[in-house]
N, C-alpha and C positions, 0 to 999 in steps of 0.2 A: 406611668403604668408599672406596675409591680412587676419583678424579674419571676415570680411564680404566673402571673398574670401574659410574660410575653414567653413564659416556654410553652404553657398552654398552647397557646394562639399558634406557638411556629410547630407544634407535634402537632395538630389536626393539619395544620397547612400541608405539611409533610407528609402525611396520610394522602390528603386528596392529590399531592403531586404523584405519590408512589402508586396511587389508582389506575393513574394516569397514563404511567407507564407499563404497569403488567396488564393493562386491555390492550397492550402493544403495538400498545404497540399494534392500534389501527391505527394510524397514522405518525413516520416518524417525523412530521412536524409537532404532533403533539408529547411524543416523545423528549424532542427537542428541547423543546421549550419549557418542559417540565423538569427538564437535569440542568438549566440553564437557571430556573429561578432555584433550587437548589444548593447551588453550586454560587451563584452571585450573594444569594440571600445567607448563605451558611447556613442553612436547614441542616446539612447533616450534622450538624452539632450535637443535635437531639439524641445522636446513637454512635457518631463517631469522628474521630479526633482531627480526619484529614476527609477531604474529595475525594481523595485516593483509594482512602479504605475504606471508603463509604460505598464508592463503583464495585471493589475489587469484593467487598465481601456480602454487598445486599445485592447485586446483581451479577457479579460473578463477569465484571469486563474490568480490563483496563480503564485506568484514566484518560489515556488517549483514545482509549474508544468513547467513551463518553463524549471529551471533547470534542470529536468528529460529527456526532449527532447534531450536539450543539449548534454545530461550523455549517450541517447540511441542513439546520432547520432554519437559522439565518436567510440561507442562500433561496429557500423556498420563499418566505417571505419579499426577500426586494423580488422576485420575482413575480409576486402576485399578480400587481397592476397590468405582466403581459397575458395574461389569459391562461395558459396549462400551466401547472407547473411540475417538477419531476415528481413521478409514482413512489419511486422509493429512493431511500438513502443513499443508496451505490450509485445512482443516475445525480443525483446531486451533488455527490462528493467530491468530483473534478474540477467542478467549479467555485469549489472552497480556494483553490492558488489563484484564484483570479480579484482585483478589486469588485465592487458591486456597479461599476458601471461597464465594465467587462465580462463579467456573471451575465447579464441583460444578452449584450450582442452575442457572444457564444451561446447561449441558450437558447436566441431568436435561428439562430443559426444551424445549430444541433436540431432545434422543430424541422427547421424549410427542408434539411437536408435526409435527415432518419430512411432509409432503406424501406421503400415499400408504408412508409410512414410510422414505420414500429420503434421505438426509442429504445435503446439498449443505454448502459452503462459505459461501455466499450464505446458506442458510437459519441458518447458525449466529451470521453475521455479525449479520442480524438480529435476531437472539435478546439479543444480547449489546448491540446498538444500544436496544434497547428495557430493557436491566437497566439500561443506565448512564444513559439517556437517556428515563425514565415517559414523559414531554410531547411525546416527539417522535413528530409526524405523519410516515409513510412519502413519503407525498403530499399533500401541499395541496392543497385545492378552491377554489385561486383562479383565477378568468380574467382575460385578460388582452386587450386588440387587438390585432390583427395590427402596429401602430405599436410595440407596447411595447417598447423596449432586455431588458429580462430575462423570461428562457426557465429556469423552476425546472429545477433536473437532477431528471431520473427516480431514484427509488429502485434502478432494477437497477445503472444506472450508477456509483450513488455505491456500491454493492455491491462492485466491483470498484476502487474509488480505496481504501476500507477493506482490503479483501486486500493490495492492493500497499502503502499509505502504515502501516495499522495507525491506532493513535492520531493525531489532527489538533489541529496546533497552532493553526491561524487558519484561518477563510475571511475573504479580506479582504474580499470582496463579498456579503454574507449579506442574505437578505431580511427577520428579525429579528434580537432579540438574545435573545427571548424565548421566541419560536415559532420556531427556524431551522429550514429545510430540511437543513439537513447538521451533521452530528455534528461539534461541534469543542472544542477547551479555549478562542477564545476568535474571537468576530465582529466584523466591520468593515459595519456599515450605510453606507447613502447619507447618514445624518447624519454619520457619524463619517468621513466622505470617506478612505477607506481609499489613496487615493494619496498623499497627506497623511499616515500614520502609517508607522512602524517595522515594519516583518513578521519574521518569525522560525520557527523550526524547519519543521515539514512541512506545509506548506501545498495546499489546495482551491482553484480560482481556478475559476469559471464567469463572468466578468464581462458587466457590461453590453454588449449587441452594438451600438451606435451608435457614431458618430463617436468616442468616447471610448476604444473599444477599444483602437486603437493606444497609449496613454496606460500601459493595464494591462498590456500586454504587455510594454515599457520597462521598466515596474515590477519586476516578475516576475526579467523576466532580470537587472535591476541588483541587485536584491535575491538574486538565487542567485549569481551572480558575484563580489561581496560578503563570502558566509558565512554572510549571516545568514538565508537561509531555506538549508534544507538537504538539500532534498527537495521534492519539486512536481509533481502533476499540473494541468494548463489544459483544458478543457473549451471549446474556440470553434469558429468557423465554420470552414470549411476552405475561405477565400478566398485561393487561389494568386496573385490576380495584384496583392495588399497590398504596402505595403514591411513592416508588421509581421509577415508570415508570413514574410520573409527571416528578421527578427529573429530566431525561431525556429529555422533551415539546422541549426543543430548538436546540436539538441536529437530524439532518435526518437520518432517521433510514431507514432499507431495514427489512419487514414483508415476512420471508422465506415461500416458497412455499410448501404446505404439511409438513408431520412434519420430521425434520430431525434423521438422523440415526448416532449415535455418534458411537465413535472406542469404539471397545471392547462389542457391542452388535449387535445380531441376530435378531432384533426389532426397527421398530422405536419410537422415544418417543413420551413417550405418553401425550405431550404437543406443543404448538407451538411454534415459535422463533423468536428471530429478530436480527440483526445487527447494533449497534449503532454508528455512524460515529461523533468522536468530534474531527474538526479541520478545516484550511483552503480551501479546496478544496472537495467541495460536489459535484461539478459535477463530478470530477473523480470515487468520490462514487458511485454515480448513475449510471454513466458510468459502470462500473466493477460487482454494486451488483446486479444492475437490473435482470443481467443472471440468477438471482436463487429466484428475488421475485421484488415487487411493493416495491419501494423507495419514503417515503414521507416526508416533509417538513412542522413546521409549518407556519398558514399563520395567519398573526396577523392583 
């Protein structure tokens, strides 16, 4: 076949994939699998030079977003054969860190168990936190004084750093290594003085709130700026009138709603909060953080 004969053939092909996905995107299996033979086929050749900037500039997402669709149209699939399979993208997307015979048993599991039988994203998120992760407590029963620098994050919270981040490469500030509050591949204790180590891929940061804060924020940002972390949600106070909340200006943050109630207290704190999002895809942020506050951006 003629190289005029097979660009033909992959431009129409590419057309009915691109249909495929601005009907929306009814269904993101069909979504899915539409950016998948794209993306394996090299379709976007047709219009541009990478996948990358094929996502970033005909649809206006990251590559890793793309890829994610990809990862949760999959996961619908081996699913098929048990009967429901997840509604949307978010509710599938937990089950991308698991193998596909693990996918099955969390899935059958997140069905029996859904609250009143209603599926949420969150609840599956949990399911699949509790297959990778036996030992891990939702919340801690520890208390703390009102003096103490660390505020555990709530389980609903970290519910939603999972949706957006998926798998976690480090919390650099973890309260064990044994017991941690947050799901990760790999923790930085106050023994292991985590400003003092190397950080890397997608990182949790809830750090100590004292004086030392500003210290982990530096961090954070030199460490994304860097390369080597590459993805990062922050979890701190939402103290405006800081120099390290400058530090932050470029980064879209989500300003939480009222003030939140960390694990391990009977009270909420008695400060506000925010959610700092450094990396390539803010609209998914916004997407996901919105649920719990005003996501803003700046405007230069």
């Amino acid at each position: 076949m003629s190289e005029a004969l097979v660009a033909t053939s992959e431009g129409v092909r590419l057309a009915e994939l691109e249909a495929t996905i601005e009907r929306g995107l009814q269904t993101f299996v069909d979504v899915g699998n539409a950016l998948l033979e794209i993306r394996d086929g090299r379709l976007y050749r047709q219009t541009h030079g990478t996948f990358e900037d094929y996502c970033r500039e005909r649809w206006g997402w990251s590559q890793r977003h793309a890829n994610r669709q990809i990862a949760s149209a999959q996961v619908a699939q081996v699913l098929g054969p048990l009967g429901p399979v997840p509604n949307t993208e978010r509710q599938a997307r937990p089950l991308t860190a698991l193998p596909p015979d693990a996918q099955r048993e969390a899935w059958q599991r997140a069905v029996e168990t859904a609250p009143d039988g209603k599926m949420t994203a969150a609840h599956v998120q949990r399911v699949v936190d509790e297959q990778r992760h036996p030992t891990l407590r939702p919340s801690m029963a520890v208390h703390y004084s009102s003096e103490t620098p660390e505020w555990l994050t709530p389980s609903d919270f970290l519910s939603l750093v999972y949706a957006m981040l998926g798998h976690l490469d480090l919390d650099p500030c973890s309260s064990s290594r044994t017991d941690p509050n947050v799901c990760a591949s790999a923790h930085y204790t106050a023994e292991d003085d985590g400003l003092s180590q190397e950080w890397h891929g997608q990182v949790f940061m809830n750090p100590p709130y004292g004086r030392e804060l500003a210290d982990w924020i530096t961090k954070l940002v030199a460490e994304y700026r860097a390369g080597h972390v590459t993805e990062a949600i922050a979890l701190v106070p939402s103290r405006t009138d800081t120099a390290w909340f400058r530090e932050l200006r470029d980064f879209p943050r989500c300003f939480i709603n009222g003030r939140m109630r960390f694990s391990g207290y009977e009270t909420a704190a008695p400060f506000p909060s925010m959610a700092v999002y450094l990396g390539d895809d803010p609209v998914t942020f916004s997407n996901i953080f919105s649920t719990i506050g005003d996501v803003f951006e700046l405007v230069r």
